[in-house]
N, C-alpha and C positions, 0 to 999 in steps of 0.2 A: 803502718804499712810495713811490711815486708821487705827485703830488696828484689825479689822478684816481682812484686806488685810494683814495686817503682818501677822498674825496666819494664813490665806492661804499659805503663802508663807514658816513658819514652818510648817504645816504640809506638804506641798511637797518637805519641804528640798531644796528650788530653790538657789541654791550656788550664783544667783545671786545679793543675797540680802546680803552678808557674808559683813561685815562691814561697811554696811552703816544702820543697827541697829543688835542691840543684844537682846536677846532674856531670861528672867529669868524665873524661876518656883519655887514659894515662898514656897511649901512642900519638895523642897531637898536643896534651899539656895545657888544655883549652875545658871550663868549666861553661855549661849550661844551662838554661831551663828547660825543664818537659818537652814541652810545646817547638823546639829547635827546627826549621824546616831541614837541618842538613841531613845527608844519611843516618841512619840509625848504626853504633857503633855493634860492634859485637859486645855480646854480654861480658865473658871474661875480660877485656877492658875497661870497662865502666867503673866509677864508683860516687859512693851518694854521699850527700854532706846536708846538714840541716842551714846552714847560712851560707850567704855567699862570701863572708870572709873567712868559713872555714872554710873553703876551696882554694880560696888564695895562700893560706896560711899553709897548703900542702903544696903551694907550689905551682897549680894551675892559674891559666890570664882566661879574662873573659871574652867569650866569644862576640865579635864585630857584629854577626851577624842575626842573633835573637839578643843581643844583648842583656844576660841576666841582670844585671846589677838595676833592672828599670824594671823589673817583676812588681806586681802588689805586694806588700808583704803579707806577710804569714797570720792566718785571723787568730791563729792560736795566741800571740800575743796579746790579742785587745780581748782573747776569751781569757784568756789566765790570770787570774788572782795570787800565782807564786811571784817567788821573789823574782826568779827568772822573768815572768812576763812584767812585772813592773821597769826591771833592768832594762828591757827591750824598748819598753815604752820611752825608758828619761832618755835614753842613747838615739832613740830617732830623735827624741824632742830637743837634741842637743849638749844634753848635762854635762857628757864626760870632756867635751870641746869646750866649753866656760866652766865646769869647777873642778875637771881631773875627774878623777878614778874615786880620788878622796871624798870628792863632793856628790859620788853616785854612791858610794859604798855608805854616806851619810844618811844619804834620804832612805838608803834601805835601813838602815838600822843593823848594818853587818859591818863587819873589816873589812878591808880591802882584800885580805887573802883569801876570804870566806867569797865573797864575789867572783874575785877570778876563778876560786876552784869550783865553782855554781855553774857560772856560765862557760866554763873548758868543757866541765864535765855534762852539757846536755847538748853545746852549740859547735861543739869543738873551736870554739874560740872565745878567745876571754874580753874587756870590755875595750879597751885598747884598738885589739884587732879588728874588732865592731865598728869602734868609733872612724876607724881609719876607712873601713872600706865605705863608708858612707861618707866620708869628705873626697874622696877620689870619685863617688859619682855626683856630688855638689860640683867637685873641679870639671869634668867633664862636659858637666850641663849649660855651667857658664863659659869653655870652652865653646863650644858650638851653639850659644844662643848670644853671645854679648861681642864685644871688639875689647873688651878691657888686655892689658896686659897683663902676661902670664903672671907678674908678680904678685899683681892686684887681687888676680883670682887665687894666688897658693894661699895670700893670708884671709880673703873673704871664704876661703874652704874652711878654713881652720888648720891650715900648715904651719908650724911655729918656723920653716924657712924653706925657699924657692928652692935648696937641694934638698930637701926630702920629699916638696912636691914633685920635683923632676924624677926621683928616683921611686917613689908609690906610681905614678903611673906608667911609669915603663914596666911595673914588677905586675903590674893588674890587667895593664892592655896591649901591653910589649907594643908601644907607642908612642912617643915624646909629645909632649904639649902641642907642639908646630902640625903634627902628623895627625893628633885628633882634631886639633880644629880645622885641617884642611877636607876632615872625613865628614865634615858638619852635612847635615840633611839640609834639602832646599829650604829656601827663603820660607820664614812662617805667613800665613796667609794674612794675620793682621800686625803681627811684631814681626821686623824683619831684625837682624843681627844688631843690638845696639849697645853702646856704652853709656858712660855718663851721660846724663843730663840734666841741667837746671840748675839752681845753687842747692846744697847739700847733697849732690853727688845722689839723686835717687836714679834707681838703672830698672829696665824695665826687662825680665824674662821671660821669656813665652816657656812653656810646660806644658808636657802631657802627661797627666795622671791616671796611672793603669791602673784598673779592677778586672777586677774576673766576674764575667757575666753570668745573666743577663743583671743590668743596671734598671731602674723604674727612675729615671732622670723626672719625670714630669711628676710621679708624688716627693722625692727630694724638694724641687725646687716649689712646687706649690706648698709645702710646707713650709720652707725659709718666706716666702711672696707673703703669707699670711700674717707671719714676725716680723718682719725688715721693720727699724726704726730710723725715722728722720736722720737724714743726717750721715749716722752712722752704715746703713746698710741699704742698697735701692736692689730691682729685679727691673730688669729695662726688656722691650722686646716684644715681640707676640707668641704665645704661647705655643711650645716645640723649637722655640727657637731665643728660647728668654737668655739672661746672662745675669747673673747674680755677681755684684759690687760689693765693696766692703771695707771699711779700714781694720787696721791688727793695731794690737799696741803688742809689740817684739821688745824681747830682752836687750837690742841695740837702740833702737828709735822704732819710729813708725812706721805702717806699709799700706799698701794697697793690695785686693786684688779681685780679680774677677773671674769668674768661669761661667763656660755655655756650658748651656742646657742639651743642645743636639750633640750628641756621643760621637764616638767614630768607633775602628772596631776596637773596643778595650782600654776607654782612655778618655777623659775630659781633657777638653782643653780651658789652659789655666794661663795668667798673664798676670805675675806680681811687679810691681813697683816698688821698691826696696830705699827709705834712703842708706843704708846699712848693710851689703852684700853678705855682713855674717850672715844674717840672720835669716837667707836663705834654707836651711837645713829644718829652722823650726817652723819657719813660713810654710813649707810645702806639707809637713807632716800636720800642721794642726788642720789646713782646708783637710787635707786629706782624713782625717778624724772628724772634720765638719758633716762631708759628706759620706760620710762612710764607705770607704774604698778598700778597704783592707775584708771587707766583709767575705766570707763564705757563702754564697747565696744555695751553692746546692747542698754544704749539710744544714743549713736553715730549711728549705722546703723538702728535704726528704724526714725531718725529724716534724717538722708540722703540716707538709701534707699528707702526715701519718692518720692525722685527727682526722675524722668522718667531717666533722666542722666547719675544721679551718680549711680544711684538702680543695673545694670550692674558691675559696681566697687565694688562696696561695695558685692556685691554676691561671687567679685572671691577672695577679702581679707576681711572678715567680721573682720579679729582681726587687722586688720591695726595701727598703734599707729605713735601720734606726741612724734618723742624724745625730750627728754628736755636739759639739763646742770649736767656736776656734777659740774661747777664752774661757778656761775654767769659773774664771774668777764671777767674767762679767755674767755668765752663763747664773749662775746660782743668783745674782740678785737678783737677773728678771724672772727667775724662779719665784722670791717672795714677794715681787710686782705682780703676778699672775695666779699668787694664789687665790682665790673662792673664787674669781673671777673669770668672762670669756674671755678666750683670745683676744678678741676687738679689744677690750677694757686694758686688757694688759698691755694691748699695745701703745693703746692712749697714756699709759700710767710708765710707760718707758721712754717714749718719745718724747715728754712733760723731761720727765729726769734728766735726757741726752741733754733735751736745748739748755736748762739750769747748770748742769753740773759739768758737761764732756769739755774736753781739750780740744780745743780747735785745732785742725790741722793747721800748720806752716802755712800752707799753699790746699783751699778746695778741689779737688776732682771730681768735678760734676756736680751730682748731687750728694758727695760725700763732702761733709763738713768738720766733724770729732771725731774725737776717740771718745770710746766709755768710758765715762768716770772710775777713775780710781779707788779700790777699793780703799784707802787713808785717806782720801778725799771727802770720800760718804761717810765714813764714823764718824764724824764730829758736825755733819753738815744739819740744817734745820728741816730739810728735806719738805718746808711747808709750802713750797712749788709744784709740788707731784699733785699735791689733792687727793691724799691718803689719810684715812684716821691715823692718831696721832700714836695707835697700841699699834699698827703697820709699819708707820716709821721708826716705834721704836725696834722693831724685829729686823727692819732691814739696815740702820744702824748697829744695832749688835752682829750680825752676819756681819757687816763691811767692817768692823773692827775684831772680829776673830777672823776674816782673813790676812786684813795687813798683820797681825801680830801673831801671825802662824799655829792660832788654835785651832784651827780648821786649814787641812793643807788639801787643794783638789789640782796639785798636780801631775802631769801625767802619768809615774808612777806612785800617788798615793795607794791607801791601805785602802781597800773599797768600804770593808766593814768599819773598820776603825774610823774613815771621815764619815760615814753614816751616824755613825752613834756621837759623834765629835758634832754631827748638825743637831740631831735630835734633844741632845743638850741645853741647847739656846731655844731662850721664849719668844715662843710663837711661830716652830718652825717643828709641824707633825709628819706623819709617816709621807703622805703624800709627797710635802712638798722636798724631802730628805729622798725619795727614790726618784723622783722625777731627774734632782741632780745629779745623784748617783748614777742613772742610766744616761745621759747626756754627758753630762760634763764628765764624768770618769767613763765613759763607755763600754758599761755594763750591758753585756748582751743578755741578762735574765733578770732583768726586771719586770716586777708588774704591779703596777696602779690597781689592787683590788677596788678601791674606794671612789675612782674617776667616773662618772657618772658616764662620761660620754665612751668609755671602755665596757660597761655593764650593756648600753644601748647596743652597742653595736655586736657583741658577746651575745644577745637575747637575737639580732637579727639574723646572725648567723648560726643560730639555734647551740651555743657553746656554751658549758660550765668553767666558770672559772675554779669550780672544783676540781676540775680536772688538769691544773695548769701543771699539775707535777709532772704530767706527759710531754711536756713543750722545754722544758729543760733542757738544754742552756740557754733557750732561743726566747724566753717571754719577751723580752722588749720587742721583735718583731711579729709574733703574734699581737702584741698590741698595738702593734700599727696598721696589721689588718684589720683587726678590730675597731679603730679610729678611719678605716678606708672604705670599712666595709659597706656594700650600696642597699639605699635604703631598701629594696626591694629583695634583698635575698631573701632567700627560700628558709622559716624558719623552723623546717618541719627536722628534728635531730635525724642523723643516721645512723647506722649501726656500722660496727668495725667488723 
């Protein structure tokens, strides 16, 4: 875009544009999203930034009132295969807050100087700057959702000390700690403001997670309803109004969490259970890669309701989304539990695994009882509990020992090709079941299953060639989920363009 196409799209407030730039006006020193209800400034005022830590980093506080720093983010990063959207990826997922700069600049395979001059030079800010402005909206969030003290929240931010928390957010909201929690929104309708609770200090947040619409909440959650395995993951509710449960295993301990199904305007609501306040920061970004909330839904349906085909599909689910992973890890083995098999089977052949092999939580929440087994858990285990031939166990044994031993890395900033060809290595593990991960667990927006039987059915119903897929680029993973949605009744006569 432009800078005058940006200041178009400020002045009509298009919610479309809400995080994938921000918006300043150098006479009040206050940065924005698109979509702001305040006056529209004058044009020679204005100016544009690709992150909201490079707005801060010039000097502007974010606006009280649309609040940027709670935008979805930017889909360019979970479409980008550069080093940059890897960057973006490990920095939401937390990296530079548990291993430094150093331990990001590692996972990319660059310097540290090479990094910062990458990301100065496209985000106007470097990883640092990043990481900081996403601890200052962690600190904010548990300001106004929890009672913890201020201290508790500067080191579960990730502040290395209460004056530099004190003095980030006075520099971001020209606000002290006391003054944003006094700003806090009303009481939440099912978590109201709370702190500790219980032994191991788990604390409970309520969240709202923004997308840019329209959202298709009801093929998300029927898709998770279909997977959910004992134990580990329930769908509770009546349909339009379900909530999806779950345990996490987090880089500090373990969590909970849950999100409904019924939306509000721009935003699930979410409620984790943490016993480890760090772990806040990676908690919200993995649900939020779960469900895919960072997604683009309108360059997704104007690039495939291009297709004569799909253009029918895409009309009846415009908010359609590829879910993602909250656990890379765990994600890929029920990947080789569900190979040649239906979903039911897979599910059988997972929930078999959980009750054998999972970590019992501390404490049950409901119908939540484990974590997924660990991938160093599984390499060495007999796996003769599943009730899988014995050439299955050995493939999903070799998978769980090239992840703990980092032959295979699916985190969130891996190499997408390179952990492809890194699966494809290992026996017993073909193209199929190698993109299936790739498009989930690394959340690859152009993926496509040529070979998935139940993509070809629904591809024939909706009278579409998968010859044609070159036309759907960047977008095949969500053409394949039209395709997997697609009713059996469509009309399968081709049309012309």
């Amino acid at each position: 875009m432009s800078e005058d196409s940006r200041y178009e799209a400020v002045r009509s407030r298009d919610a479309r544009f809400d995080g994938a730039f921000f918006t300043a006006v150098v006479t009040t020193g206050i940065y924005c999203r698109p979509s702001c209800p305040a006056t529209t400034p004058r044009r020679e005022n204005v100016r544009f930034f690709p992150t909201s830590a490079a707005a801060q980093g010039a000097g502007f506080r974010a606006c009280r009132r649309c609040r940027p720093d709670a935008v979805p983010g930017s889909a360019a990063w979970n479409a980008r295969a550069d080093a940059v959207g890897r960057a973006m990826r490990m920095i939401g997922d937390g990296v530079v807050d548990r291993e430094g700069v150093a331990g990001l600049a590692a996972r990319l395979g660059y310097s540290t100087r090479q990094v910062q001059r990458q990301l100065t030079a496209e985000l106007g800010a470097g990883p640092v700057a990043l990481a900081r402005a996403q601890r200052a909206h962690t600190a904010r969030i548990l300001l106004q959702t929890t009672t913890l003290q201020a201290a508790e929240i500067a080191f579960a931010a990730g502040f290395s000390s209460v004056r530099q928390f004190n003095d980030t957010l006075r520099e971001i909201y020209a606000a002290t700690p006391t003054e944003l929690r006094a700003a806090r929104p009303g009481r939440h309708a099912r978590f109201g403001p709370i702190g500790r609770t219980g032994r191991g200090g788990a604390a409970g947040v309520p969240l709202r997670l923004a997308y840019r619409g329209p959202y298709d909440a009801t093929q998300v959650f029927d898709y998770l309803a279909r997977r959910a395995l004992t134990g580990l993951e329930e769908v509770v509710g009546a349909p339009g109004a379900r909530t999806y449960r779950r345990t996490l295993r987090l880089p500090h301990a373990a969590g909970v969490v849950e999100v409904d199904e019924r939306a509000g305007e721009g935003w699930l609501e979410c409620r984790l259970r943490l016993t480890e306040l760090r772990d806040l920061t990676t908690a919200t970004e993995r649900i939020r890669r779960l469900f895919d909330l960072d997604a683009d839904p309108y360059a997704v349906a104007e690039r495939l309701g291009a297709d004569a085909a799909l253009a029918p599909l895409v009309a009846v689910r415009p908010g359609l989304r590829s879910p993602g992973a909250a656990d890379p890890r765990e994600l890929a083995v029920r990947a080789v539990l569900g190979q040649q098999v239906s979903v039911a089977a897979g599910r059988t052949l997972g929930n078999a695994l959980v009750a054998a092999y999972g970590e019992p939580l501390a404490e049950p929440d409901g119908g939540l009882t484990r974590l997924f087994p660990a991938a160093q858990d599984l390499a060495d285990a007999s796996l003769a509990e599943i009730g899988m031939p014995e050439s299955r166990r050995t493939t999903l044994r070799t998978l769980a020992a090239a992840l703990a031993d980092g032959a295979v890395r699916l985190d969130a900033g891996a190499d997408r090709d390179q952990a492809e060809k890194e699966l494809l290595t290992l026996r017993g593990i073909g193209p199929w079941t190698a993109g299936y991960i790739r498009m989930r667990a690394l959340g690859d927006p152009d993926v496509l299953l040529e070979g998935d039987v139940a993509i070809r059915a629904g591809a024939r119903r909706a009278g579409a060639f998968l010859e044609d897929s070159e036309d759907w680029r960047p977008w095949r993973s969500y053409a394949m989920h039209h395709f997997w949605n697609a009713p059996a009744a469509q009309n399968t006569t081709r049309g012309t363009s």
